[in-house]
Backbone as a printed PyTorch tensor [residue, N CA C, xyz], in Angstrom:
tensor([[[-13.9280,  14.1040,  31.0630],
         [-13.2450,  14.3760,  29.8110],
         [-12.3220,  15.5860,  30.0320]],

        [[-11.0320,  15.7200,  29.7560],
         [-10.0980,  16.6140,  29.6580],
         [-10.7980,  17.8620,  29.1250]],

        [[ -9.9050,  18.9510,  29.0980],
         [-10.2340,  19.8050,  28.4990],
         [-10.0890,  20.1650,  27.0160]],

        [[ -8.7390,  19.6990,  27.0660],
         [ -7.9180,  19.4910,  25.6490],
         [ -9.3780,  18.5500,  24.8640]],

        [[ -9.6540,  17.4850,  25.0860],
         [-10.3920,  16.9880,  24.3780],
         [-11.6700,  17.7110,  24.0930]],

        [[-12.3400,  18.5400,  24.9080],
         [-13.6330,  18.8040,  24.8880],
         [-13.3180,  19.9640,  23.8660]],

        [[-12.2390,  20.6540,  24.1030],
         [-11.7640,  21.9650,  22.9150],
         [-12.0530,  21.1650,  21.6310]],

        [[-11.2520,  20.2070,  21.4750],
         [-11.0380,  19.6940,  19.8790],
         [-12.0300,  18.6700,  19.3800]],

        [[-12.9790,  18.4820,  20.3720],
         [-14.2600,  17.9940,  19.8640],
         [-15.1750,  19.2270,  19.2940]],

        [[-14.9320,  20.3440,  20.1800],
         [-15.5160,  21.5260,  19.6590],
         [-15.3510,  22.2270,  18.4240]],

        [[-13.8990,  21.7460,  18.4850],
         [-13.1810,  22.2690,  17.1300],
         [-13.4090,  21.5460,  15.8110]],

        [[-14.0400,  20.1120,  16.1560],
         [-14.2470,  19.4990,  14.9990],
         [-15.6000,  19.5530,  14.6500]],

        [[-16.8510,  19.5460,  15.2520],
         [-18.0360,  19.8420,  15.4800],
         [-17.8890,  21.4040,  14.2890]],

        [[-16.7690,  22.9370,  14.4800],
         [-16.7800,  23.8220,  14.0760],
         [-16.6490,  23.5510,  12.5200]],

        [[-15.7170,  22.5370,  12.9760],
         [-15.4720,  22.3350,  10.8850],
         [-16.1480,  21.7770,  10.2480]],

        [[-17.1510,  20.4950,  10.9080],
         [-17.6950,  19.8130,  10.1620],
         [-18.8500,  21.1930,   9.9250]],

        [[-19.2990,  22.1790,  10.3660],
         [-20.4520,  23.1170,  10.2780],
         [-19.8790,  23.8880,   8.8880]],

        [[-18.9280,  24.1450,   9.2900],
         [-18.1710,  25.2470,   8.2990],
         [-17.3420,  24.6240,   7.1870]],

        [[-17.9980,  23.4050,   6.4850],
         [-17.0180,  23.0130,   5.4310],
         [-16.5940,  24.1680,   4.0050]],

        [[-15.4820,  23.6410,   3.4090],
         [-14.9880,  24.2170,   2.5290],
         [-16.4040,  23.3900,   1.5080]],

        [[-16.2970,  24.6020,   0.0190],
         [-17.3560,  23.7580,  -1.0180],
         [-16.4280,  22.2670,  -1.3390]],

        [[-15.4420,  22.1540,  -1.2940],
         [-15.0100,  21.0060,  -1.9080],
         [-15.1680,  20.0870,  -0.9340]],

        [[-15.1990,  19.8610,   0.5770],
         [-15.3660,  19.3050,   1.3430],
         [-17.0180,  18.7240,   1.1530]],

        [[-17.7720,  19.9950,   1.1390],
         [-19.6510,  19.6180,   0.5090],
         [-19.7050,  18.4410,  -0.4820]],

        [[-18.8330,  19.0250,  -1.4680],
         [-18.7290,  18.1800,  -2.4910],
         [-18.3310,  16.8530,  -2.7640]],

        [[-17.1000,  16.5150,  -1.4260],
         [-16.6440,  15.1720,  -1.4130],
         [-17.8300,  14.3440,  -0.6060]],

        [[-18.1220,  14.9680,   0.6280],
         [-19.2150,  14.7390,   1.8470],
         [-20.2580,  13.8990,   1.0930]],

        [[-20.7140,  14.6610,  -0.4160],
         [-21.9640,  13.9870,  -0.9770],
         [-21.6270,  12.7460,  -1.0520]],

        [[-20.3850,  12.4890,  -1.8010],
         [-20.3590,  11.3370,  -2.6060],
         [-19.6890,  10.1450,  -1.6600]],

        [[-19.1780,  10.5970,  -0.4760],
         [-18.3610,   9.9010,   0.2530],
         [-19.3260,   8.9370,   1.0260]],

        [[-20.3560,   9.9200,   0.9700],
         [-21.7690,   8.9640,   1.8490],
         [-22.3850,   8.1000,   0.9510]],

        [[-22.3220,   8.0360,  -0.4120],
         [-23.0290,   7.0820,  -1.2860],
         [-22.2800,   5.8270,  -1.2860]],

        [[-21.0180,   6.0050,  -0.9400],
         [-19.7010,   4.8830,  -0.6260],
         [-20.6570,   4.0850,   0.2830]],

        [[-21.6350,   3.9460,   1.0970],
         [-21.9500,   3.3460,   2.5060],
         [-22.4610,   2.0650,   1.6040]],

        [[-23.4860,   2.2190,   0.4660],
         [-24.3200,   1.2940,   0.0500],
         [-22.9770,   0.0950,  -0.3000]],

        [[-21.8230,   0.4580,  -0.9240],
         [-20.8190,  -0.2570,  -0.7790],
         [-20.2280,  -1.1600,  -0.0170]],

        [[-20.7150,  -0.5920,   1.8830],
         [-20.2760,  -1.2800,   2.8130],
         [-18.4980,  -0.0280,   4.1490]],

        [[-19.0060,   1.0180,   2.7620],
         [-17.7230,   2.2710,   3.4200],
         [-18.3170,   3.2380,   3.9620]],

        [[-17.6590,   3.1900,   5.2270],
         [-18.6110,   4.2560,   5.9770],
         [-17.4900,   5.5670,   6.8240]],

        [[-17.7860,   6.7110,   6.1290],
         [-16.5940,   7.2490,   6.0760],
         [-17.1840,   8.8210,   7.3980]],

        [[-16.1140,   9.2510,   8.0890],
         [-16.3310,   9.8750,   8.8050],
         [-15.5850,  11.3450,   8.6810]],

        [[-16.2110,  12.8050,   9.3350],
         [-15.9750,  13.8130,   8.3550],
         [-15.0200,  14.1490,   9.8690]],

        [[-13.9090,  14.8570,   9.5070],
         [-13.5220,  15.7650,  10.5350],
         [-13.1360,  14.4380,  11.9300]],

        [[-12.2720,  13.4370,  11.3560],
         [-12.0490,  12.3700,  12.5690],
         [-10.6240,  12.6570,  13.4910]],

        [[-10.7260,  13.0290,  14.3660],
         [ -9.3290,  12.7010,  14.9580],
         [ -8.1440,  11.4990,  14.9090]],

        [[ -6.9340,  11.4740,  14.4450],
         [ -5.9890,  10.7340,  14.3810],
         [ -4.8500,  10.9980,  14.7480]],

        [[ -4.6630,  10.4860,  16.0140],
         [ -3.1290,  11.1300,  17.2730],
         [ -3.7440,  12.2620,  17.3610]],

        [[ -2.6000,  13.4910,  17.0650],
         [ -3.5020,  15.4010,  17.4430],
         [ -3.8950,  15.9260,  16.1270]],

        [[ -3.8050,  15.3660,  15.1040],
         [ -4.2720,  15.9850,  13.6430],
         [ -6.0390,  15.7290,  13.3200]],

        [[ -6.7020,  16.4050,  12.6340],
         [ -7.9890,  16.0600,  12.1700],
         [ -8.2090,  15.7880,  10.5580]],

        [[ -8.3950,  14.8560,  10.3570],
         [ -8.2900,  14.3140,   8.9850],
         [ -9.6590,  14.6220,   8.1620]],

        [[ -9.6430,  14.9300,   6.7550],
         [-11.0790,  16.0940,   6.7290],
         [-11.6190,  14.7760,   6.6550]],

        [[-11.5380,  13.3730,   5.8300],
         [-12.4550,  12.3490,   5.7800],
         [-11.5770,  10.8060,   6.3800]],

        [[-12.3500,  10.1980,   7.0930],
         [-11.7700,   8.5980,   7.4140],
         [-12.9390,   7.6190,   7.4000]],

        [[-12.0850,   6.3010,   6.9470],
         [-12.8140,   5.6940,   6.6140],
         [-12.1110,   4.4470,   7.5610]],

        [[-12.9730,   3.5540,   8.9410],
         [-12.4360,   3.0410,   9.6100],
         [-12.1670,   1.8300,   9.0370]],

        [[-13.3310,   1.1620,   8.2960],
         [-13.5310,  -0.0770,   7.9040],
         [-11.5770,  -0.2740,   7.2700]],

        [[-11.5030,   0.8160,   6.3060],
         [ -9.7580,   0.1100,   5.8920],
         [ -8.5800,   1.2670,   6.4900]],

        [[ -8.6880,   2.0820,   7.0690],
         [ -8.2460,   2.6610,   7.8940],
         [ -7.1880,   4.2510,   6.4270]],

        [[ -8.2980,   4.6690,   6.0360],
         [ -7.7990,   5.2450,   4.8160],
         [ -8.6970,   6.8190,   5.0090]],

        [[ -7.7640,   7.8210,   5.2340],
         [ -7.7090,   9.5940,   5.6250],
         [ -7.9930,  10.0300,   4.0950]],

        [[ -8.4020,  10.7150,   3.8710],
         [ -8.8770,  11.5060,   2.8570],
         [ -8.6970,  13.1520,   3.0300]],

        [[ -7.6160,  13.6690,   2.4520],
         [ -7.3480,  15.2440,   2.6510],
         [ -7.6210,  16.0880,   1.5490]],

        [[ -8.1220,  17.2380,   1.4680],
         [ -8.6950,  17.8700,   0.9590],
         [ -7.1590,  19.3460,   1.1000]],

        [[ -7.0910,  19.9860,   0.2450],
         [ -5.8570,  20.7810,   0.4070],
         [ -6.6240,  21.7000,  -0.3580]],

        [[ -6.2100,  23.1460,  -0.0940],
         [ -6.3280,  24.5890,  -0.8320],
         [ -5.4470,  24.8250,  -1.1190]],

        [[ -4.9710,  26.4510,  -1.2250],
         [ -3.6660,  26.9560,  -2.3450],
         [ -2.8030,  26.9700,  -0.7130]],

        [[ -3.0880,  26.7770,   0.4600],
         [ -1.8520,  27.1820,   1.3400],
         [ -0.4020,  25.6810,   1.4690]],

        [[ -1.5080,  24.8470,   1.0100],
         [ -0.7550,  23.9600,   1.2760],
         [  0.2780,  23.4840,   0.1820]],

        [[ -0.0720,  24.7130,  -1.2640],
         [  1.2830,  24.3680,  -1.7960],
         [  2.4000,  25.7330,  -1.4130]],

        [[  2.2900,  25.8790,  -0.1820],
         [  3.9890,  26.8820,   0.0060],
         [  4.9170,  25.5080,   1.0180]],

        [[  6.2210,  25.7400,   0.9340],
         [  6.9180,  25.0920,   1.1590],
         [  6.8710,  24.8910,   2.5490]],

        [[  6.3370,  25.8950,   3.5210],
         [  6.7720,  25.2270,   4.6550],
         [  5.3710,  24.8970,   5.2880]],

        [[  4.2820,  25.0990,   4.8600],
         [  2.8200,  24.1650,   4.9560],
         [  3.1340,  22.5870,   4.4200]],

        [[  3.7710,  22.4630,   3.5420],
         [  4.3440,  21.0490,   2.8250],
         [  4.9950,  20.4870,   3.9210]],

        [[  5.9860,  21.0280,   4.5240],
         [  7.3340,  20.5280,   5.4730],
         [  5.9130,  20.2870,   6.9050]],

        [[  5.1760,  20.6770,   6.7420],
         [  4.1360,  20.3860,   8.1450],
         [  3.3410,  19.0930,   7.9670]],

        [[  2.8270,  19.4170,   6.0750],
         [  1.7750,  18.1340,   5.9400],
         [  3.0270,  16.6560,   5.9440]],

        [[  3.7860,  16.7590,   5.4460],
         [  4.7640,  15.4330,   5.6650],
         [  5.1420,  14.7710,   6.8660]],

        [[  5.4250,  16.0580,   7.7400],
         [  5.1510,  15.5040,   8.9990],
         [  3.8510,  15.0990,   9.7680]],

        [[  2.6510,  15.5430,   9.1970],
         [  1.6370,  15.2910,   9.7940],
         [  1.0460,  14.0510,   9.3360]],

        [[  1.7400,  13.9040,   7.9990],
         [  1.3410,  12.8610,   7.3540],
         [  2.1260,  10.8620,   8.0430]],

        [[  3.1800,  11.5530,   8.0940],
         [  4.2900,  10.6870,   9.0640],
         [  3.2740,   9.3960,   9.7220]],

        [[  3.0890,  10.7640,  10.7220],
         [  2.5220,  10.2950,  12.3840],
         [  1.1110,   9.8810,  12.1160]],

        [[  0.3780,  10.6790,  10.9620],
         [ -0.8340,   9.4550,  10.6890],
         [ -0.5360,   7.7380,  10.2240]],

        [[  0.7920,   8.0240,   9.1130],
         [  0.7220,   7.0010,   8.6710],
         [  1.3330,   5.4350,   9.5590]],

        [[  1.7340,   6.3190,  10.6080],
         [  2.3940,   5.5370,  11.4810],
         [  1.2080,   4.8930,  12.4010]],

        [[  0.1360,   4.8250,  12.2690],
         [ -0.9540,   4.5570,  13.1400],
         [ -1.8830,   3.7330,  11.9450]],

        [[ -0.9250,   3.6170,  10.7010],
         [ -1.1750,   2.4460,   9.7850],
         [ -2.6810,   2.8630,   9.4050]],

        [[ -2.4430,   4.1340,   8.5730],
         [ -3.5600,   4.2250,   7.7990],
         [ -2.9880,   5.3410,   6.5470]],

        [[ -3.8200,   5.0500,   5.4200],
         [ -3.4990,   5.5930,   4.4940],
         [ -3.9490,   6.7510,   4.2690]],

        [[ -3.0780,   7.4810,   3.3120],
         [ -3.7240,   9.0250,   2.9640],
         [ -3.8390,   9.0530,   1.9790]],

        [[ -4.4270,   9.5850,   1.4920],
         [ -4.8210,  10.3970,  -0.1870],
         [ -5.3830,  11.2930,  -0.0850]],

        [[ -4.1730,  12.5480,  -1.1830],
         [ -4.4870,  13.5750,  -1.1560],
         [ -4.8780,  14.2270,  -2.3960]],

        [[ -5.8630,  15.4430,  -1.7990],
         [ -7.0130,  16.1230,  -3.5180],
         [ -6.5070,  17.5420,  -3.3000]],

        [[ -6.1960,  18.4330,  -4.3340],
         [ -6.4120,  19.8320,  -4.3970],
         [ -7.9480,  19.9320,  -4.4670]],

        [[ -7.9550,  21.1860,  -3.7450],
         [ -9.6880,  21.5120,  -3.9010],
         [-10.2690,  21.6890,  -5.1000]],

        [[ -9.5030,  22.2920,  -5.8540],
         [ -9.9070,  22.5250,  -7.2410],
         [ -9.8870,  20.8780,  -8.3450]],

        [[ -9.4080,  19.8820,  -7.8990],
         [ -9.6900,  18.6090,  -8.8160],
         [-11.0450,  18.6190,  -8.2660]],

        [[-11.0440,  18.6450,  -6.7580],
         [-12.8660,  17.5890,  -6.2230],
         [-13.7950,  18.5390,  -6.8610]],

        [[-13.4720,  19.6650,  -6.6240],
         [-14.7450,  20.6970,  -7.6270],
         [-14.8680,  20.8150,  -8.6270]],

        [[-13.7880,  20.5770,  -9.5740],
         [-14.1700,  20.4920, -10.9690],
         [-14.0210,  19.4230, -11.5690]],

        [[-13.9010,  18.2260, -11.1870],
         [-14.1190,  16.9780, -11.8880],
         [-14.3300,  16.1050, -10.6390]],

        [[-14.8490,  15.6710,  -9.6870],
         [-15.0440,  14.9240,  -8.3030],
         [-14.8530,  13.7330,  -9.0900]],

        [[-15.2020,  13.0950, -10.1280],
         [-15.2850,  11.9300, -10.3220],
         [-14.0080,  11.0650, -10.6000]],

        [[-13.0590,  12.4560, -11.0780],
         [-11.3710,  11.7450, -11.1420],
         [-11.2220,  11.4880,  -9.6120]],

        [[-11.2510,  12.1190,  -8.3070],
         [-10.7670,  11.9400,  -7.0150],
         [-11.6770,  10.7360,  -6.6660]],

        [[-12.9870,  10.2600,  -7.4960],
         [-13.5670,   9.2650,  -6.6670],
         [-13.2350,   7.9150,  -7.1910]],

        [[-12.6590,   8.1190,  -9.0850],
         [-12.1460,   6.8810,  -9.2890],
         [-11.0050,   6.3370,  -8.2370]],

        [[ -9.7870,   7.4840,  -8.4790],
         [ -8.7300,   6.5450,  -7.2140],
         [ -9.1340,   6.2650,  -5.4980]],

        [[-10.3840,   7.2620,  -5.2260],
         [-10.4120,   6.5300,  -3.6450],
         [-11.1340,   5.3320,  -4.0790]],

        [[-12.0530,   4.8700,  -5.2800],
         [-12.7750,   3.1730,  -5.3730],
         [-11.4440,   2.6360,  -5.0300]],

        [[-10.5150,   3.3720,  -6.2800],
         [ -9.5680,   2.0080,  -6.2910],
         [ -8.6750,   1.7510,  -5.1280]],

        [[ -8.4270,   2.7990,  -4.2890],
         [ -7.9670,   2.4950,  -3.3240],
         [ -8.5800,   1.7870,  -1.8140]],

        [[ -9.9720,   2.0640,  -2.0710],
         [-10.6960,   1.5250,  -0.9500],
         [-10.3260,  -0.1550,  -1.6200]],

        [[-10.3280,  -0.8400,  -2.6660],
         [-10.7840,  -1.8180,  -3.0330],
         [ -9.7230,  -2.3090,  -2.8410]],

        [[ -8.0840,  -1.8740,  -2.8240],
         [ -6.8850,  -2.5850,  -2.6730],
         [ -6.7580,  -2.5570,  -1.3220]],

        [[ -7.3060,  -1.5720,  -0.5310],
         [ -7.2330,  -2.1240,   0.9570],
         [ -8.1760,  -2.8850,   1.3300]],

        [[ -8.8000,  -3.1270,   0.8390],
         [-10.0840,  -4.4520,   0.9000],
         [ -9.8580,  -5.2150,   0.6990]],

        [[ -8.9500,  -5.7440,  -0.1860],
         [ -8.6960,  -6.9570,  -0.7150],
         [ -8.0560,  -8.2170,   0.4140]],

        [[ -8.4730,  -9.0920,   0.1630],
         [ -7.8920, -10.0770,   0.4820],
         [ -6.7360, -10.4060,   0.4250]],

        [[ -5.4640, -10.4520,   1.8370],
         [ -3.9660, -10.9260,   1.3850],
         [ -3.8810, -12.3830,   0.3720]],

        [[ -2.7290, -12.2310,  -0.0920],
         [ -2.5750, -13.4250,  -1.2500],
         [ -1.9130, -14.0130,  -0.4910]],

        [[ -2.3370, -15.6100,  -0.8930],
         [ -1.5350, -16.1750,   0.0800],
         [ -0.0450, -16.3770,  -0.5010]]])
């Protein structure tokens, strides 16, 4: 194994230890998704970015944002970071920390509904 890799396995191992509370908070509910058939993974690598939640079964990133990511040139980074995920054909949806902590259940209605439209069956 490279080195580069063994760093950023380390590095993800660090975050999943050290979550943010809103990360705790999504973590709970993201795992009750399984009885569903969604089995979602914390801190996954995608290209060189780490996505705080993925879910392989529909190929759908789950980001969690604090106050840095509303200055303008943290924005001009997540768009690009967002790009090159989405280019590897998976979706994002994004939460301020402060929705998942003070109402989790608004951020969990749209990931149902979004897990369920990437679930769906194409029409013919």
């Amino acid at each position: 194994m490279s080195s580069y890799r063994v760093i950023r396995t380390e590095f993800r191992r660090y975050l999943r230890k050290n979550q943010t509370e809103a990360e705790r908070v999504m973590w709970i509910y993201l795992q009750k998704m399984r009885y569903a058939g969604y089995i979602f993974r914390r801190q996954h690598s995608i290209d060189r970015y780490i996505a705080d939640f993925y879910c392989p079964k529909v190929k759908l990133a789950i980001e969690l944002d604090g106050g840095i990511h509303d200055r303008p040139e943290q924005q001009r980074k997540d768009n690009i970071r967002d790009a090159i995920i989405k280019s590897h054909g998976v979706t994002i949806l994004r939460f301020k920390n402060h929705e998942v902590t003070n109402d989790p259940n608004q951020a969990l209605v749209k990931i149902r509904k979004t897990l369920d439209q990437l679930n769906a069956p194409p029409s013919p």
